[in-house]
N, C-alpha and C positions, 0 to 999 in steps of 0.2 A: 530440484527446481523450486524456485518461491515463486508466487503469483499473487494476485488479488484482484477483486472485483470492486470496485468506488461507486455507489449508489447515489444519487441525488432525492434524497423522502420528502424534500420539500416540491420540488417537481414532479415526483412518482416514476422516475427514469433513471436509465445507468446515467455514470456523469463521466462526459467521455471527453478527452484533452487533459485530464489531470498528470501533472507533472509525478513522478515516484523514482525517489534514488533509492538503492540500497546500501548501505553502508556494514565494512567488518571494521570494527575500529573507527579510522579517522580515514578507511580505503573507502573509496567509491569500486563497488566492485558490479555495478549493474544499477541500469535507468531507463527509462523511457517514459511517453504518454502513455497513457488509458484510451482503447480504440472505440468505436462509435458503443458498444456493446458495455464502456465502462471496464473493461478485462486489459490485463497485463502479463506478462510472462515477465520477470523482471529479469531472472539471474541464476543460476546454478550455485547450489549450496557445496563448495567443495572441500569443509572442515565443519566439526561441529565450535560452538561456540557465541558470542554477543552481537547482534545481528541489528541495524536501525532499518527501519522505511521512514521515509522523508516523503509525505504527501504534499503538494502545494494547490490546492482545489481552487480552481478561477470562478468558480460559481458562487463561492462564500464572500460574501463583505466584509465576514466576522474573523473565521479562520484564512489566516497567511499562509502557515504553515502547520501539518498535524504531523507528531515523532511517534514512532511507537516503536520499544528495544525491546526483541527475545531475544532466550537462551534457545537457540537450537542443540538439540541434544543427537539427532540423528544427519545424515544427508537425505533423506529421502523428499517424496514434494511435501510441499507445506503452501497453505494458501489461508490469507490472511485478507479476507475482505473487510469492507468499510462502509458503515453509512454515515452517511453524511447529512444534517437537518441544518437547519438556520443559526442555532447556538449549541448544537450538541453533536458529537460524532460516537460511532462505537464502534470496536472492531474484535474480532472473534476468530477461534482458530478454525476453519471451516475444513471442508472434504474435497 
């Protein structure tokens, strides 16, 4: 399973409606919003391999869109949270 958490630092709140694809390749293989709590469950990792999150945050003026590609090495969970500020985002492999 991937997940992730979408933070709003500028507000001090989850940021919750954020669009999140995942991508293996050029495959959409799992999507959804971010629930009031900013949390997602996107998708089942069913190969190891080149992995996109496609974030589309409606709260930013600045960012349209944030990519961010791993290599997954195992199936196991993996959760890749995000914050998000006014001009800067970061994302981290979390627990």
């Amino acid at each position: 399973m991937i997940s992730t958490h979408v933070l709003d630092t500028e507000q001090g709140r989850p940021a919750a409606g954020v669009r999140v694809e995942l991508y293996r390749g050029d495959e959409l293989v799992g999507s959804g919003e971010t629930d009031a709590n900013g949390r997602l469950d996107i998708g089942e990792i069913s190969e190891s391999g080149d992995y996109r999150l496609v974030f589309h945050p409606v709260s930013s003026s600045f960012f349209k869109r944030v990519e961010i590609e791993v290599s997954i090495d195992d199936t196991g969970p993996l959760h890749l949270p995000m914050l998000l500020a006014p001009y800067s985002c970061t994302t981290y492999r979390g627990s």
